[in-house]
C-alpha positions in Angstrom: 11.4 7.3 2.4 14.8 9.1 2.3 18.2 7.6 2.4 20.4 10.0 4.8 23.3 9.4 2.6 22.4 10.2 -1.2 19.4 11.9 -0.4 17.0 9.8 -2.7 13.7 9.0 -2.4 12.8 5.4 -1.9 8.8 3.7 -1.9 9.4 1.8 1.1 11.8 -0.1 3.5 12.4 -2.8 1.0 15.5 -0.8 -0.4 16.7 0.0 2.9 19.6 -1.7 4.7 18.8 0.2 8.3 16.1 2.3 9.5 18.0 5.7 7.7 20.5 4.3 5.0 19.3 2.6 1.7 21.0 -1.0 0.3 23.5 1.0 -2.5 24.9 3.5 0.0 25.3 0.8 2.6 27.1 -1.6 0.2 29.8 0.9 -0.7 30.2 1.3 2.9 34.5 0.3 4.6 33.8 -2.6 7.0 34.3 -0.2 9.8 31.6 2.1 8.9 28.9 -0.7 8.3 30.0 -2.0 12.0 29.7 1.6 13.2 25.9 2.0 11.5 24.7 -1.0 12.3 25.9 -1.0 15.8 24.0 2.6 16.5 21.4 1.7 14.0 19.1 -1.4 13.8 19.3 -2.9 10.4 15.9 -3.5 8.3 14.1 -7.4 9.3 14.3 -9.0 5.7 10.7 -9.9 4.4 10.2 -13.6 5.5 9.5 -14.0 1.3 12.9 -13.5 0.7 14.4 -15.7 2.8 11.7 -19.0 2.8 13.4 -21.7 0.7 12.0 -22.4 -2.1 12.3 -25.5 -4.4 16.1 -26.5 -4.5 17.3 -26.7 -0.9 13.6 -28.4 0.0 14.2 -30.7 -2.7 17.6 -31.7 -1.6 15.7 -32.7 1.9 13.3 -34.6 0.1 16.0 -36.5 -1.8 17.7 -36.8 1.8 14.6 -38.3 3.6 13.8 -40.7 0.4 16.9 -42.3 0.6 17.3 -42.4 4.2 14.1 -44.4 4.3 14.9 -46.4 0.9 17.9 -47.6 3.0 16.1 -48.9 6.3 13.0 -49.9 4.5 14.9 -52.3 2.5 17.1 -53.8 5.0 14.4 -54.6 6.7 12.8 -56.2 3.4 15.6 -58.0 3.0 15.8 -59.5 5.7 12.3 -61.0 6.1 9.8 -62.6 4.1 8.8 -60.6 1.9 11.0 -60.9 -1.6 9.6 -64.5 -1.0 6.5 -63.6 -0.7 6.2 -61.4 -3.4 7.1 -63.7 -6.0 4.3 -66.0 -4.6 2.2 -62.9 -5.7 2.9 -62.6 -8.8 3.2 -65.9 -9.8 -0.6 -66.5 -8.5 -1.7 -63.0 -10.9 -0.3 -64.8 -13.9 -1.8 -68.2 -13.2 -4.8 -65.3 -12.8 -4.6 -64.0 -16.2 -5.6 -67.0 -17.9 -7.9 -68.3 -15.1 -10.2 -65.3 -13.8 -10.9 -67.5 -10.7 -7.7 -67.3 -9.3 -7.7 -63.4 -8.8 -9.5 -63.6 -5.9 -6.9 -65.8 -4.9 -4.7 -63.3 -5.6 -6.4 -60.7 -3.3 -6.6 -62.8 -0.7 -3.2 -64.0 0.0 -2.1 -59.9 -0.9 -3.9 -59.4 2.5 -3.4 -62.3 4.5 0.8 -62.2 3.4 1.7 -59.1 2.1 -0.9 -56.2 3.3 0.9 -56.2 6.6 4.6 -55.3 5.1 3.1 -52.4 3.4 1.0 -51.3 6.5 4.3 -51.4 8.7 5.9 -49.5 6.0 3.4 -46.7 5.7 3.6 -46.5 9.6 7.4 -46.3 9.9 7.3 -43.5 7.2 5.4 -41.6 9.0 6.8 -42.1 12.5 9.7 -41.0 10.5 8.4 -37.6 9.3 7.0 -37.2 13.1 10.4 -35.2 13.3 8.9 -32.0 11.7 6.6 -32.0 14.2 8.5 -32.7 17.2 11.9 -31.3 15.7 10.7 -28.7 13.1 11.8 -30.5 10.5 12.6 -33.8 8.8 16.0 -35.5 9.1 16.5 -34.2 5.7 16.1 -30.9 6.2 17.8 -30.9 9.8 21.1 -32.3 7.9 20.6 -29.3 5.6 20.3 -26.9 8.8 16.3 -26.1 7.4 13.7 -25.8 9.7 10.0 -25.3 9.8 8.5 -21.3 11.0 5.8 -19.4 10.6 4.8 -17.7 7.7 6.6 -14.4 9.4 9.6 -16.2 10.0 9.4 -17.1 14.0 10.3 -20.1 15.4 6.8 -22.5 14.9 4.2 -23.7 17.5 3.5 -27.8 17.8 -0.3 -26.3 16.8 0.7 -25.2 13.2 3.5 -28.0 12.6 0.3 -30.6 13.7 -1.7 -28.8 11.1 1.1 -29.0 8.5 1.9 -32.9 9.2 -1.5 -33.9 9.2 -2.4 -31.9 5.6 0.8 -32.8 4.2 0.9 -36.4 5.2 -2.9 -37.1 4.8 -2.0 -39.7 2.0 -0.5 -41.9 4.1 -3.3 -41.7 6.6 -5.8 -42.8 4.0 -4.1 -45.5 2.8 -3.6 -47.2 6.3 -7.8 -46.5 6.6 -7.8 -48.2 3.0 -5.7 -51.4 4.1 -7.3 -52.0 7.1 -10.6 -51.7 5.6 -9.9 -53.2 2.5 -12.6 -50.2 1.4 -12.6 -49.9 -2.6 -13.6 -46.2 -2.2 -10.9 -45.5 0.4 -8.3 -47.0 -2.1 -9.6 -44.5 -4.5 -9.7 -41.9 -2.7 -6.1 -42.5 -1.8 -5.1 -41.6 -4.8 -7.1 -38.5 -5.5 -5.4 -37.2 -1.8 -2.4 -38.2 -3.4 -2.8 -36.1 -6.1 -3.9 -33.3 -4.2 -0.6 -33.5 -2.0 1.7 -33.8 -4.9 0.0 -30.5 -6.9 0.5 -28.7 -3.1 4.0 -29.2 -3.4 4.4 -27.7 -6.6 3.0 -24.4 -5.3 6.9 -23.9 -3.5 7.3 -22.6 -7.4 5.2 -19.5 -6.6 6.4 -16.4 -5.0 5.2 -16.7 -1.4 7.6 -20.2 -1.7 4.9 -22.5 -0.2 3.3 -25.6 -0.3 0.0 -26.0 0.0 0.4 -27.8 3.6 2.4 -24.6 4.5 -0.2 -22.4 3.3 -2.8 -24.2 5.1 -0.8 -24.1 8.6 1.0 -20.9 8.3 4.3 -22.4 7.9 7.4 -21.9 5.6 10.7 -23.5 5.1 13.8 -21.4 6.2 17.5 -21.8 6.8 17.9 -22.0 10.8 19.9 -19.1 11.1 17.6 -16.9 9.5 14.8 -17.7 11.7 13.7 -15.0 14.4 13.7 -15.6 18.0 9.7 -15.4 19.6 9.4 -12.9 22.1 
């Protein structure tokens, strides 16, 4: 491809600010001139790569949502039984440690007392991240003006963000099978999906900037404004 200005040769649209003038030429451009171009010309669609967010700005959400939910969570806590109840707990596991008999003791009053604090936590967590389905995004990332697309940077279906919620909130899922079920292999395997969720999130690191949910769905993470409008 040639730019109509300097007359080089380029391998593609990448180094292209509009359909006929490459990124340099267009930068050295007065303010008048740009308008001018870009009014007659369309400019060049970014590649949605360069413009999904990767780890900082997602990170900063995640922060966000964490201590939104730290806050309400243990208001809540504090304001039931459940402090009480916990030292109950853990006074029965050290009566436990020296008597072997009283761990079943132990079990049992952690789900006849306590199971049903963390199962209403669990719950309200994900109730809360319902948002990135229903808003494309979590309060988090709404606060931050992020929102949930496709892959090619258009606005996202409910189909793909159900996908996406579902993979990357399957943890939570488990673990309300494993409580009700009290299911030794559903606890473990809680914590191998738990795993498996928290490697997917490192792969935002990698140059398509996605999770492992997001590749899944066909979804990435992008600032609102730089989202496309659907046809």
């Amino acid at each position: 491809m040639k730019c109509e200005k300097c007359g080089n040769e380029y391998p593609s649209r990448y180094y292209f600010e509009t359909e006929t003038i490459c990124k340099e030429c267009f930068s050295k451009m007065t303010d008048e001139e740009k308008n001018q171009i870009t009014y007659l010309q369309p400019q060049i669609q970014k590649n949605p790569i360069e413009i999904r967010q990767g780890f900082g700005l997602r990170f900063a959400a995640v922060l966000i949502d964490f201590a939104i939910l730290w806050l309400i969570t243990t208001a809540i806590m504090q304001f039931s039984e459940f402090n009480e109840l916990i030292n109950q707990f853990n006074e029965i596991l050290k009566e436990a440690q020296s008597d072997p008999d009283m761990l079943n003791e132990a079990m049992d009053f952690f789900f006849e007392n306590i199971m049903f604090y963390y199962l209403f936590s669990t719950l309200f967590t994900l109730c809360y991240y319902l948002t990135e389905v229903l808003l494309a995004g979590s309060p988090g990332k709404l606060i931050l003006r992020l929102r949930i697309g496709t892959s090619d940077a258009y606005h996202s279906d409910y189909g793909k963000l159900i996908i996406r919620f579902l993979i990357k909130h399957s943890f939570y899922l488990v673990l309300i099978l494993s409580l009700l079920t009290k299911n030794t292999l559903l606890y473990l395997l809680t914590f191998v999906v738990f795993l498996i969720v928290a490697i997917g999130f490192l792969f935002v690191f990698s140059y398509k900037r996605q999770a492992f949910h997001d590749m899944i769905s066909g979804t990435a993470v992008y600032k609102l404004k730089d989202l496309r409008e659907n046809n």
